[in-house]
Structures are given as C-alpha cells and as structure tokens.
C-alpha positions as a printed NumPy array, in Angstrom:
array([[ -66.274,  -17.271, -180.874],
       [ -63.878,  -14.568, -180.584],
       [ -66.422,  -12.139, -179.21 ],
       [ -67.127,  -14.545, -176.713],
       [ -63.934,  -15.488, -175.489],
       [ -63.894,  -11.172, -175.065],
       [ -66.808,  -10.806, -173.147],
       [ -65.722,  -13.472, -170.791],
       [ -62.143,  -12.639, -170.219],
       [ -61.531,   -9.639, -168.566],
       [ -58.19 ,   -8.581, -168.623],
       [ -57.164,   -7.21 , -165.528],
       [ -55.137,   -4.079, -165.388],
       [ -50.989,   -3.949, -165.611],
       [ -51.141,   -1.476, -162.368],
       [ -53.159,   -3.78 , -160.27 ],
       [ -50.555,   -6.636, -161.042],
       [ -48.47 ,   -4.875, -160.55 ],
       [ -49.306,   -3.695, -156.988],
       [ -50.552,   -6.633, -156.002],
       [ -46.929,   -8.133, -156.637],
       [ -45.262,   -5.298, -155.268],
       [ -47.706,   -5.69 , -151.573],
       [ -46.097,   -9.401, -151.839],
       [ -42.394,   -8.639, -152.127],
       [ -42.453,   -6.105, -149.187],
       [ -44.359,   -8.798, -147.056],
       [ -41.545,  -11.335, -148.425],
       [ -38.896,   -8.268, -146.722],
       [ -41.069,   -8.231, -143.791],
       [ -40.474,  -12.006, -143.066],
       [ -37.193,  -11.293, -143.769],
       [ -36.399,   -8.51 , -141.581],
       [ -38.208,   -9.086, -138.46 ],
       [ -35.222,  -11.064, -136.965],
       [ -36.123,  -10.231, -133.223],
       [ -39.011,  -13.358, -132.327],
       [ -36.952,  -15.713, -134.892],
       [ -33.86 ,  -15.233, -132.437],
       [ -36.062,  -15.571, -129.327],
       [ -37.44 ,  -18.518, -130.636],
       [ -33.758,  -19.842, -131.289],
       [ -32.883,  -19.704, -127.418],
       [ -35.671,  -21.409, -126.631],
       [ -34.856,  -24.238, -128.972],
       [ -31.459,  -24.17 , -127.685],
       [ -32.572,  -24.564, -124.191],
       [ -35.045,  -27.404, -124.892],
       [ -31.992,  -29.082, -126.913],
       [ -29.536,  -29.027, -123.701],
       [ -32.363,  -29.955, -121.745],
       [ -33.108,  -32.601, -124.232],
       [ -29.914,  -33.883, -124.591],
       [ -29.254,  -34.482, -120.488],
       [ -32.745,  -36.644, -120.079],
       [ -31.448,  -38.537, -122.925],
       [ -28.266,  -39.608, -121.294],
       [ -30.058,  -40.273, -117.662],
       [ -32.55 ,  -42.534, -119.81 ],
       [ -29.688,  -44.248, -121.553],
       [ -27.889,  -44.791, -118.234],
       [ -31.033,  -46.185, -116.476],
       [ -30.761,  -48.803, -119.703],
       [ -27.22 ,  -49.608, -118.93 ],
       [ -26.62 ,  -47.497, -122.724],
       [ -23.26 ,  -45.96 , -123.385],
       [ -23.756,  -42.119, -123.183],
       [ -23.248,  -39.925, -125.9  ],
       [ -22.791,  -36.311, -125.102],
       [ -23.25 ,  -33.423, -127.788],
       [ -23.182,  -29.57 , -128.253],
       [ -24.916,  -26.964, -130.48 ],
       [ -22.049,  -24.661, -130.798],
       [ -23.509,  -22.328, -132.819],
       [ -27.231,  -21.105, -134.26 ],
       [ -26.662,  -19.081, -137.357],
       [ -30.429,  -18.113, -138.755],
       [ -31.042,  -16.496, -142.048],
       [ -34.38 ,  -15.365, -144.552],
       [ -34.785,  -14.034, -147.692],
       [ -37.714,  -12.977, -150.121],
       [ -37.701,  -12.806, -153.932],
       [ -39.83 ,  -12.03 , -156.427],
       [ -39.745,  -12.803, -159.993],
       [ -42.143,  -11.084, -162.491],
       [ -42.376,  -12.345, -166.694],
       [ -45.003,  -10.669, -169.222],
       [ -45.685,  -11.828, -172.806],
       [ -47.608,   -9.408, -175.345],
       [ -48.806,  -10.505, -178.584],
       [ -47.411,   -8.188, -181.526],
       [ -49.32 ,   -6.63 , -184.499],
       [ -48.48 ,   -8.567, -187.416],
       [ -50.771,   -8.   , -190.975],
       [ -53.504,   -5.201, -190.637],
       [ -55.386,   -3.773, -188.248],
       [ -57.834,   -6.761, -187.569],
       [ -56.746,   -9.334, -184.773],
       [ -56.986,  -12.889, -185.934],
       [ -56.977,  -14.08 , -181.709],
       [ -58.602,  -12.255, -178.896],
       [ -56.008,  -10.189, -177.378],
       [ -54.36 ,  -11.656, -174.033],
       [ -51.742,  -10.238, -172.015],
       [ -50.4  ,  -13.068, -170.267],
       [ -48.262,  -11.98 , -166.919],
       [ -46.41 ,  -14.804, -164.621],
       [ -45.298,  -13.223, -161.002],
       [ -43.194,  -15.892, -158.805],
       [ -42.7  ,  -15.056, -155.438],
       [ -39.922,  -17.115, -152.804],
       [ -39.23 ,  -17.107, -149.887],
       [ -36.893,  -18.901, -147.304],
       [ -35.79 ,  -18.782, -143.809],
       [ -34.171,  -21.043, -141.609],
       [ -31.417,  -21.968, -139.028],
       [ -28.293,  -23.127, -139.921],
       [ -26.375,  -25.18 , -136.763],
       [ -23.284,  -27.221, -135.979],
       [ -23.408,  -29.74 , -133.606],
       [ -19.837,  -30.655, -132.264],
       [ -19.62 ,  -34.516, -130.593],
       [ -18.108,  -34.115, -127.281],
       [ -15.844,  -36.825, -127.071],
       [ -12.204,  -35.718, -126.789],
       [  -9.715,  -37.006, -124.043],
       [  -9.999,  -33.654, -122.218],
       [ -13.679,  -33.619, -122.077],
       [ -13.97 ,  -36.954, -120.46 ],
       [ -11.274,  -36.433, -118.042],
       [ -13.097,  -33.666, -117.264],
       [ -16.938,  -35.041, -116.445],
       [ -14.997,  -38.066, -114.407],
       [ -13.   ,  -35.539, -112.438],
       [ -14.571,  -35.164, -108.623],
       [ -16.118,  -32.036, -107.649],
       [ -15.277,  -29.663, -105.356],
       [ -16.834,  -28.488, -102.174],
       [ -16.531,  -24.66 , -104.002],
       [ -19.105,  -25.665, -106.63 ],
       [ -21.606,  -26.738, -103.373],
       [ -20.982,  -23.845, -101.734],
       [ -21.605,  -21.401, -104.895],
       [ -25.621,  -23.319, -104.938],
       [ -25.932,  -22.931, -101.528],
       [ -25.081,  -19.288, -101.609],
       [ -27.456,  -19.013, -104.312],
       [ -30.052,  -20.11 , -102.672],
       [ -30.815,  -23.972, -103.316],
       [ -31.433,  -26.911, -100.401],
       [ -28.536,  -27.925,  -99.102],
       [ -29.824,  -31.555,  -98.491],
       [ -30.744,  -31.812, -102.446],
       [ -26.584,  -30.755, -103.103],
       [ -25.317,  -33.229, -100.644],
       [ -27.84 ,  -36.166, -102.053],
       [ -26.801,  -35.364, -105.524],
       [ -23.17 ,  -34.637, -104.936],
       [ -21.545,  -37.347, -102.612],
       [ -21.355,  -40.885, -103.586],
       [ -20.937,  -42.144, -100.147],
       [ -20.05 ,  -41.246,  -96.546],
       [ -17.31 ,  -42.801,  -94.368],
       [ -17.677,  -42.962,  -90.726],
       [ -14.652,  -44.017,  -88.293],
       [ -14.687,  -45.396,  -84.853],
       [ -11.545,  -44.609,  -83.336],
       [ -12.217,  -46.7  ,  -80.39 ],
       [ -13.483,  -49.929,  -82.33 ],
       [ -10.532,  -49.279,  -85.337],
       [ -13.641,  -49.6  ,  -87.674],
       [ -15.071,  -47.76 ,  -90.211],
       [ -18.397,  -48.075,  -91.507],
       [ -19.392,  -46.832,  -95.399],
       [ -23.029,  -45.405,  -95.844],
       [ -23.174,  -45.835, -100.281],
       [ -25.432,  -43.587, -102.161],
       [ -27.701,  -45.981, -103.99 ],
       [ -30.845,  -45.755, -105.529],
       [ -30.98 ,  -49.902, -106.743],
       [ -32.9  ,  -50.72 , -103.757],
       [ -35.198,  -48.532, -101.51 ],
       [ -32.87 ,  -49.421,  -98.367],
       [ -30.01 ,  -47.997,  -99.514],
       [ -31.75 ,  -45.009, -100.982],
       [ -33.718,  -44.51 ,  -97.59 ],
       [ -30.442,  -44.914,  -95.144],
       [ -28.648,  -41.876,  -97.165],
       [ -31.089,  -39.619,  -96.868],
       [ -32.06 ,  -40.231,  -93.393],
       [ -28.448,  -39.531,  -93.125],
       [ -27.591,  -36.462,  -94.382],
       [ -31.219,  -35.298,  -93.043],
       [ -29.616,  -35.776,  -89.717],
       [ -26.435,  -34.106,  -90.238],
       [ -27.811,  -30.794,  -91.681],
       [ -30.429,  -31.031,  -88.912],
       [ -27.19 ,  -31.114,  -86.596],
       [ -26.022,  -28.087,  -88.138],
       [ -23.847,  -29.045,  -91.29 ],
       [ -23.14 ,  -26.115,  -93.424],
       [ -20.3  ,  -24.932,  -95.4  ],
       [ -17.842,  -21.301,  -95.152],
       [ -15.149,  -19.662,  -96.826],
       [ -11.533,  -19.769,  -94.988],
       [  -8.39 ,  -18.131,  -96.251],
       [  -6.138,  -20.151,  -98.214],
       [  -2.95 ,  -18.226,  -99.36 ],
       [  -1.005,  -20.417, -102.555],
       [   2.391,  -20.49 , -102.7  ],
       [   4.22 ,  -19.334, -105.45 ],
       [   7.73 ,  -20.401, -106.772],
       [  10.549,  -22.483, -104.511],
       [  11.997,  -21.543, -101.439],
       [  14.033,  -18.579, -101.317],
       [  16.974,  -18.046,  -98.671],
       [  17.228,  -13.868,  -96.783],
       [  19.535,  -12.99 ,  -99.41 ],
       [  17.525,  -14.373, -102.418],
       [  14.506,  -12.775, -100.98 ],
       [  16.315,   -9.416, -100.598],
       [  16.877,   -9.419, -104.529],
       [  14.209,   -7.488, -105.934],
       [  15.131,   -8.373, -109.078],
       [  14.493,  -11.963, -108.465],
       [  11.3  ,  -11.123, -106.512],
       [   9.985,   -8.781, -109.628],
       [  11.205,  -11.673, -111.921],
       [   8.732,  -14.327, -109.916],
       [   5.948,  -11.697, -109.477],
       [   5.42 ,  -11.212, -113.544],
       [   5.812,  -14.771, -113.926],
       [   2.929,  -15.631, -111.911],
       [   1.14 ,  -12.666, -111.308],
       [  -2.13 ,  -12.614, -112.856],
       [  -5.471,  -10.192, -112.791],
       [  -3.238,   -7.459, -110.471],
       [  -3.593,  -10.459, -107.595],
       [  -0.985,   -9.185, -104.732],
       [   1.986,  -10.869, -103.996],
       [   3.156,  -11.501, -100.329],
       [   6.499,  -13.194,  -99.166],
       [   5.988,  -15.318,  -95.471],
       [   8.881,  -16.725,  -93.852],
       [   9.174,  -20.326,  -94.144],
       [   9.686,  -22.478,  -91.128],
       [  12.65 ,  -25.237,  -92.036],
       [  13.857,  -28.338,  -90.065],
       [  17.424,  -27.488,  -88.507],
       [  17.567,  -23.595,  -89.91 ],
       [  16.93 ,  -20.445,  -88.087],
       [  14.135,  -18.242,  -87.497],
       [  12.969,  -16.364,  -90.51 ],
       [  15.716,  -17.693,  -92.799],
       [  13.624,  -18.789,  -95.151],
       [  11.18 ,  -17.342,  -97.167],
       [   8.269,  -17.918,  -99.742],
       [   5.989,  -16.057, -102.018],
       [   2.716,  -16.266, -101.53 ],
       [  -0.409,  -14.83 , -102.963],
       [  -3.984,  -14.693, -101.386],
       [  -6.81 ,  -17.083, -102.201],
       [  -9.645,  -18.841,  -99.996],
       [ -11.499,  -22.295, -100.144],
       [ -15.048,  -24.   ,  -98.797],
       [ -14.808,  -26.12 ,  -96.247],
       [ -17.677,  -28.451,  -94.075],
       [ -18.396,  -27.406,  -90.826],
       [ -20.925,  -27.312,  -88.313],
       [ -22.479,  -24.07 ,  -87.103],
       [ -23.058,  -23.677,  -83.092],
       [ -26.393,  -24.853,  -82.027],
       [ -29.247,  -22.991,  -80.195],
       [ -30.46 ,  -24.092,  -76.953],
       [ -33.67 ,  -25.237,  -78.693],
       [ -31.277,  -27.886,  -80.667],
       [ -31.079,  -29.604,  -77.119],
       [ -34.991,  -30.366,  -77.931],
       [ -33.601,  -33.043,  -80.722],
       [ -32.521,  -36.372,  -79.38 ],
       [ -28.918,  -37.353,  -78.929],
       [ -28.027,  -33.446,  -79.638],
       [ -26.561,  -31.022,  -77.285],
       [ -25.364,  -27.74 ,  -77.553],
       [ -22.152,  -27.607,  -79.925],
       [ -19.408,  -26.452,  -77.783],
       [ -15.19 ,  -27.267,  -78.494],
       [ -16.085,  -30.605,  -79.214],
       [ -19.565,  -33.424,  -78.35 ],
       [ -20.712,  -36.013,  -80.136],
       [ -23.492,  -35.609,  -82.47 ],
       [ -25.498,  -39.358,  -82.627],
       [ -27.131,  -39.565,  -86.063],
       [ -29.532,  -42.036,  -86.209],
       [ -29.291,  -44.696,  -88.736],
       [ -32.368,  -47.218,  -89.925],
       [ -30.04 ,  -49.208,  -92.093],
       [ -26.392,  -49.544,  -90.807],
       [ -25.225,  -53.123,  -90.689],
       [ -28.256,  -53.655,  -88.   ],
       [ -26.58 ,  -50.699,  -85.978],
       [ -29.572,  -47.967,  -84.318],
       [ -27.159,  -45.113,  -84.815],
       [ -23.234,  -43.831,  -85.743],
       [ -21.546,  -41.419,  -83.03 ],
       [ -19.938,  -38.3  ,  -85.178],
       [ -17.364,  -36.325,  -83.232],
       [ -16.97 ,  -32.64 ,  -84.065],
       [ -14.044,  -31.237,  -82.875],
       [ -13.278,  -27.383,  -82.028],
       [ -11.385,  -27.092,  -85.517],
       [ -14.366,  -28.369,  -86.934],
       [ -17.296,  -25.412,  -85.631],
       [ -18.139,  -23.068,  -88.264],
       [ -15.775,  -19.634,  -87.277],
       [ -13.415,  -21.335,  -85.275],
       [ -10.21 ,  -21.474,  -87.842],
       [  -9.855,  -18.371,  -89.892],
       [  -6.985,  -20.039,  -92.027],
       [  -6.054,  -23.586,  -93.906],
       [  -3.092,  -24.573,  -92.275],
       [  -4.853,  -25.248,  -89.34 ],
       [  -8.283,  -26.587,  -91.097],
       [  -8.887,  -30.084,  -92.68 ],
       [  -9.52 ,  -31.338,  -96.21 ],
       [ -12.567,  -29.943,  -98.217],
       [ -13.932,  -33.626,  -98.021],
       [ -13.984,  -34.142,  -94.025],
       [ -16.971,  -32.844,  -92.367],
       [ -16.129,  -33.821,  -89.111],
       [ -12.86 ,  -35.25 ,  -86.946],
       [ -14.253,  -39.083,  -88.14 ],
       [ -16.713,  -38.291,  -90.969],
       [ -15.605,  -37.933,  -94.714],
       [ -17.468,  -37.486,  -97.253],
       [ -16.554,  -38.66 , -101.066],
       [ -17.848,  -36.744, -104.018],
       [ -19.124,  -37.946, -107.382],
       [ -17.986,  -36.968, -110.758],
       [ -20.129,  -35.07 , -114.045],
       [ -20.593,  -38.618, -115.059],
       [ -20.842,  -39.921, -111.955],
       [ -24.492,  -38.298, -111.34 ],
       [ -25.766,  -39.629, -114.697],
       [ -25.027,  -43.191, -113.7  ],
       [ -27.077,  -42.062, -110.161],
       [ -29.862,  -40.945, -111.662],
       [ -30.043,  -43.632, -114.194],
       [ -29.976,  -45.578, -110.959],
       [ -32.911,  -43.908, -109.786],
       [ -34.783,  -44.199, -113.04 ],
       [ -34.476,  -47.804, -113.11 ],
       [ -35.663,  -47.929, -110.08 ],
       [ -38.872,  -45.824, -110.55 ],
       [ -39.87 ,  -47.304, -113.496],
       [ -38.905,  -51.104, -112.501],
       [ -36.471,  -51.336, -116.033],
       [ -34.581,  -54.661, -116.1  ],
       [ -37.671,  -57.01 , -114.499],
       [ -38.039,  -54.909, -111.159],
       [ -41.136,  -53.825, -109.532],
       [ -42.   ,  -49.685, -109.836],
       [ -41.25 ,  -48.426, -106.545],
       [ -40.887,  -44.682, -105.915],
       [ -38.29 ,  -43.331, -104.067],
       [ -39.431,  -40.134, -102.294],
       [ -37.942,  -38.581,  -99.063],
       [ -38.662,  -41.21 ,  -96.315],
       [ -38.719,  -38.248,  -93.536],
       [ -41.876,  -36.798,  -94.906],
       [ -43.351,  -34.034,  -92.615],
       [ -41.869,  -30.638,  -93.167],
       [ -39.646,  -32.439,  -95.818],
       [ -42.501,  -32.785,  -98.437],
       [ -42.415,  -28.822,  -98.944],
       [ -39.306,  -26.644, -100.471],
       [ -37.931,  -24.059,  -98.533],
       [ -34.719,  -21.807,  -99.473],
       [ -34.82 ,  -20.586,  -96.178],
       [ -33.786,  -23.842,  -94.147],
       [ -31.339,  -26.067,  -95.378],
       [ -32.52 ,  -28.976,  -93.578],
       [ -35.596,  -29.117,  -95.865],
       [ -35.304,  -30.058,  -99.351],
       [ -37.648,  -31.48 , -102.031],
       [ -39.613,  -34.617, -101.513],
       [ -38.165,  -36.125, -105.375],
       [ -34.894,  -35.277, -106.007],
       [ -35.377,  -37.196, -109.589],
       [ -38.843,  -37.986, -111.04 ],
       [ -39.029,  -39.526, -114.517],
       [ -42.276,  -40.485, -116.053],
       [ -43.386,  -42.516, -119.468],
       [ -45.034,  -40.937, -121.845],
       [ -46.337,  -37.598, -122.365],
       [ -47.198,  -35.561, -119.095],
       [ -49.733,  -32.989, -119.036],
       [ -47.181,  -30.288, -116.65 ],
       [ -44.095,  -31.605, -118.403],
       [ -41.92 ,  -29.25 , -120.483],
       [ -38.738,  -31.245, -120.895],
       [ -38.794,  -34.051, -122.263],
       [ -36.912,  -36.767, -124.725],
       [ -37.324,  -39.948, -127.225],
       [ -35.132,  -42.555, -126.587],
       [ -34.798,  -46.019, -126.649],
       [ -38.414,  -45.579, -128.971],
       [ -40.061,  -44.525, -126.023],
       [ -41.162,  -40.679, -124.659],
       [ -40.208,  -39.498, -121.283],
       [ -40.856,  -36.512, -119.12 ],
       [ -39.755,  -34.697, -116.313],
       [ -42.11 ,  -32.057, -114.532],
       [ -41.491,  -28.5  , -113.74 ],
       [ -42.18 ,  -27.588, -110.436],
       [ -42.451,  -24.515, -109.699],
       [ -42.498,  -25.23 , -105.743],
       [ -39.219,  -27.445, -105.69 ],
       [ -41.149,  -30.728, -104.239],
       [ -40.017,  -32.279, -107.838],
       [ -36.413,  -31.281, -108.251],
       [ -36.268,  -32.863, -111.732],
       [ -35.756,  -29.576, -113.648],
       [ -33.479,  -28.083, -111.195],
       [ -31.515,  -31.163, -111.014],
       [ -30.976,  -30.994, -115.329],
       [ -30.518,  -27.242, -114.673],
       [ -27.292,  -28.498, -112.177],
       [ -26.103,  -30.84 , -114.796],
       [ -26.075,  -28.316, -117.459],
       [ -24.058,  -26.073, -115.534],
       [ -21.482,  -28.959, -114.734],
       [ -20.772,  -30.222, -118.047],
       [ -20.079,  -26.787, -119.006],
       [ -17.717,  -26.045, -115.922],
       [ -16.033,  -29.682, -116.46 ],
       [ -16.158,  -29.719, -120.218],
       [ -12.16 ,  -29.848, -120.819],
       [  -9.65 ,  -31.047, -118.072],
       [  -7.945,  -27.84 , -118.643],
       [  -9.852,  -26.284, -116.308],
       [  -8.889,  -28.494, -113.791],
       [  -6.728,  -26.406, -111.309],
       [  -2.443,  -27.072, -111.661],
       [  -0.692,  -29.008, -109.526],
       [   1.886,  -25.728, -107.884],
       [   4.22 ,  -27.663, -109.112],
       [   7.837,  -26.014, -110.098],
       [  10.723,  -28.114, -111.555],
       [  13.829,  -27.405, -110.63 ],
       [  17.098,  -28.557, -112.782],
       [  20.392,  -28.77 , -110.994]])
C-alpha cells in the first residue's frame, strides 16, 4: 500500500512552489500598482453619478416628488495584494524506515483587494437652497452664448415668462413658459423664435461699482483716508478711481466717490441688414421701430408690437447709467428668469407631458417652427435644437445617461448633432448647481453702515 500511494503521488518540487507563488504575488503588486485606468475609470463613474443624480430629480419632479439633491465629495481608491505561504514536514522519529509515505504538505494563500472608498455629502443646508432658488443672471447666458451654444435653447430654458406692455392700451400681456399643455409650450417658442430672428442678442457694457460713502473735496484730498478705503476693498490689484458725485443743492465737483471698474450683460438688439426687411412686420433697426412678433396663442391676439428704443440697439450705450436692467430686452419687453430649481420643476413639466404621467395623453413637444429649426447650428442663434428635453422609458439603444427611479428606467439620448438637447441641457444643470450651490456666492448688497 505504501508503495502505491509512492508511485502515485508525485511530490512536486519546493522551487516550483515556490515560483509559482512568487509569479502570483508580483501579479497581486501589479493589480495593485497600476493606479492609472482605476482612476480613469473613477471619473467616469463620477460623471455618470452627477449625470445620474440630475435625471433623477427631473423624473421626481415630473411625479410631483420632493427632490433630493446629493454630492460625491470625494473618491479615495485603494488595492493591495498579499500572500501567505505555510509548509509542514514530517520528522524522523525511530530508525531509518518510514512507517507513512513521505508528504510534504505546502498551503500558499494569496489576497487581494481593491476598491473605492467615497463620501456622499446631502445637500440640504439653508445656503444651498437659497442658492438653487436664487434667479439667474443675464452674465451666466451670456458666458453659453460666448461659448458657443443656441441662443434660443438659453432663453427657452432660462426665462420663466415674458412681459409685454402697451403703453397706449395701459395693458400688459404675460407670455408663461409652460410645458403642461402643447399651447403654452408652442406660443413661447414661437416667441422667442421671433425675437432672436429680430435680432436679440446680448453684450458687455461698463459698469463701474462704487465703493465706500460719499466723500466731501477735503475728505477726498486725504490720502490717508483714500489709502485707508483702497486696502479695505481692494481686491486682486483691481484699480481704484474717485468720480465726482453730482448732489441735489451742492456745487459742481464737491462731491466725490470711489469707484472701481467692472462690466455687466445686458439684452439688446443688433442693427438689421437690409435683407431683414424680407421678414414680415420687420424693418431696418434704426433709433427706434417697432418690431411685430407674431403670436399664435395670445389671448386670441395675431401679434404683440415690441418697441426698441435707441438705448436699446446693440453699441449704442457704452456705460450703465444710461442702460436698463439686465432683465428688459426692450423699452416694453421684460423678461423674468427662473431659478436652479426652477428648471427642474420645467422639465419635470415637460416630462409629464411627454410621457402623459398623471392620466394625460403622450404628446411630444418638439419645436413647432420646424424647417431650418430641426437642425443645430452654433453659427446662428436663431436656430436651436428641435427637443430641448427628451425623456424616454426604458432602456434606449443610443442612451448613455440614464436613472432608476420611481422602480422604473429612464433615458436621455446623446446627440451628437444638438437636435436632442437632453445631454447638453443636464450638462447646463450641472454647471448651475455648482455655481449656485451656497448663497454665499450670491453677489453683496454695496451696502456700508454708517453709525452717527
């Protein structure tokens, strides 16, 4: 028996354990070394999380769901490789003769691990949600237009409605931006179609901030004071200037005020080419002519007469005193803009409506204007993308972002041409949360108290 149990059992070699072990552990250090695709792969994981996370909260506001906002604040990843190695050999005891077959009896263990560890932080502080509800600005349209992107798409996804005034009639008339019904969706559109058609666009204008109260000649011949004021406020090496001040009942340059250089986005319109005079109700921009724009849903009204002014044409004021609000877009036109969380309750709005949630009938809500308006280009910014928002159920075969709530999948497509603006549109909406996250970064009111 013991002859047999030899001839079957060959006992392999210490060295060749040995090495095989040894080719294990380094492959273990490989694994753990090779950091470079593991911290690609991390970015892309964070990317489909935000991504993730924002088509979660438009699906929860098309379901009337309260939103819950989160962040992966940091990705920390980590590997490691062990190996473990245990040998038993059976001593001599009594003689030379063996009483057992000899057995060598070896027991590697080899481990490995690797794995990210994250914190997620639950955005819901005072300052973060007085920050998504604060307005936007103009500035943050103009930096996407600058960059490229339709101007029509901003202006859809930006203002929440559009106040026209008749000064002759003492009536206004408010043009909401809905999706709940394909009216209302429609008569926006066709809207703002027709003012960037008419030559809406946005520029830069000097607006200098004043710093500190009002100083009289003498105080304003103190350098000391002036120094004092200037290191007080004075940040990034920005130049201080002093203007006189104009006062009620004082004399000429008595008065004085420190000021320091800064510039804002304002609406205007730029001046038309004669082959604008081509479009109906349009002639060519001059000081001031009234732009028609064509309504199909008004309160039964064909169109709205918009009156541009001379301070309103694009170059005309090269300063803010003389220039309106960021919000006016013309001498009776106004436009109001939405908030962070303003946008997720629109485009919940349109998802409800696409998908008929709540009992209504699927309807799709593309650009009514069709034409030269079903194709993207960043080289006109009267075009823009036939969907501004497309969700879909389910699993889509071009989809890359995509979420699970409510128990159900949905998708958004990636469009490389812009027709589909879904991904662009979550693209915006990361960028917002993380310029609106805190109210801190709301600008100060200038502000200065002074105790008597």
């Amino acid at each position: 028996m013991v002859e047999l149990l030899s001839k079957r059992w060959h006992r392999p070699s210490v060295a060749g354990i040995l090495s095989a072990s040894l080719a294990l552990l380094l492959s273990g250090c490989m694994v753990a070394d090779q950091y470079g695709s593991r911290a690609t792969n991390y970015n892309g994981e964070a990317a489909y999380q935000k991504s993730s996370t924002i088509l979660t909260n438009i699906i929860r506001a098309a379901y009337r769901e309260p939103l819950q906002f989160t962040d992966l604040s940091t990705v920390t990843g980590s590997a490691s490789a062990s190996l473990t190695m245990g040998g038993s050999l059976p001593a001599r005891i009594g003689g030379t003769a063996f009483a057992a077959p000899q057995l060598l009896t070896l027991s590697p263990t080899l481990s490995a691990s690797g794995g990210p560890q994250f914190n997620i932080a639950n955005l819901n502080t005072q300052e973060f949600y007085q920050g998504i509800q604060s307005p936007l600005e103009a500035q943050i349209i103009a930096n996407y237009v600058t960059a490229g992107m339709s101007l029509k798409l901003l202006l859809r996804l930006f203002v929440s409605e559009i106040e026209v005034s008749d000064g002759r009639t003492h009536s206004r008339i408010i043009i909401h931006n809905r999706a709940t019904t394909i009216e209302q969706f429609n008569t926006f559109t066709t809207t703002i179609d027709n003012l960037v058609r008419h030559g809406l666009s946005l520029e830069p204008i000097a607006s200098p901030e004043s710093i500190g109260p009002v100083l009289t000649r003498g105080e304003a011949a103190d350098a000391r004071l002036l120094a004092g004021f200037a290191q007080a406020v004075s940040a990034g090496g920005t130049s201080l200037k002093l203007q006189p001040v104009t006062e009620t009942g004082s004399a000429k340059n008595s008065h004085y005020r420190l000021s320091k250089s800064g510039s804002r986005w304002r609406f205007c319109f730029k001046p038309m080419s004669p082959k604008s005079a081509e479009v109906p109700g349009v002639s060519r921009l001059s000081d001031a002519t009234e732009l028609s724009v064509p309504l199909e849903y008004a309160h039964g009204q064909p169109f709205i007469s918009v009156h541009v002014g001379a301070r309103f044409v694009c170059g005309a004021n090269s300063s803010a005193d003389a220039s309106p609000s960021t919000d006016h877009a013309a001498d009776n036109l106004k436009f109001t803009f939405r908030s962070v969380e303003g946008i997720f309750l629109f485009l919940g709005e349109i998802v409800r409506t696409q998908l008929g949630i709540g009992g209504g009938v699927p309807t799709k809500l593309a650009d009514p204007n069709g034409g030269s308006e079903s194709e993207f280009s960043e080289s006109d910014p009267a075009t823009g993308p036939t969907y501004i928002f497309k969700v879909e159920k389910g699993f889509g075969v071009r989809s890359r972002i995509s979420a699970n709530a409510l128990g159900s999948n949905f998708t958004v497509a990636s469009d490389p041409s812009g027709n589909d603006a879904s991904s662009q549109v979550i693209q915006i909406l990361t960028d917002l949360i993380a310029l609106k996250s805190s109210a801190k970064s709301l600008p100060a009111p200038s502000v200065i108290p002074v105790i008597q």
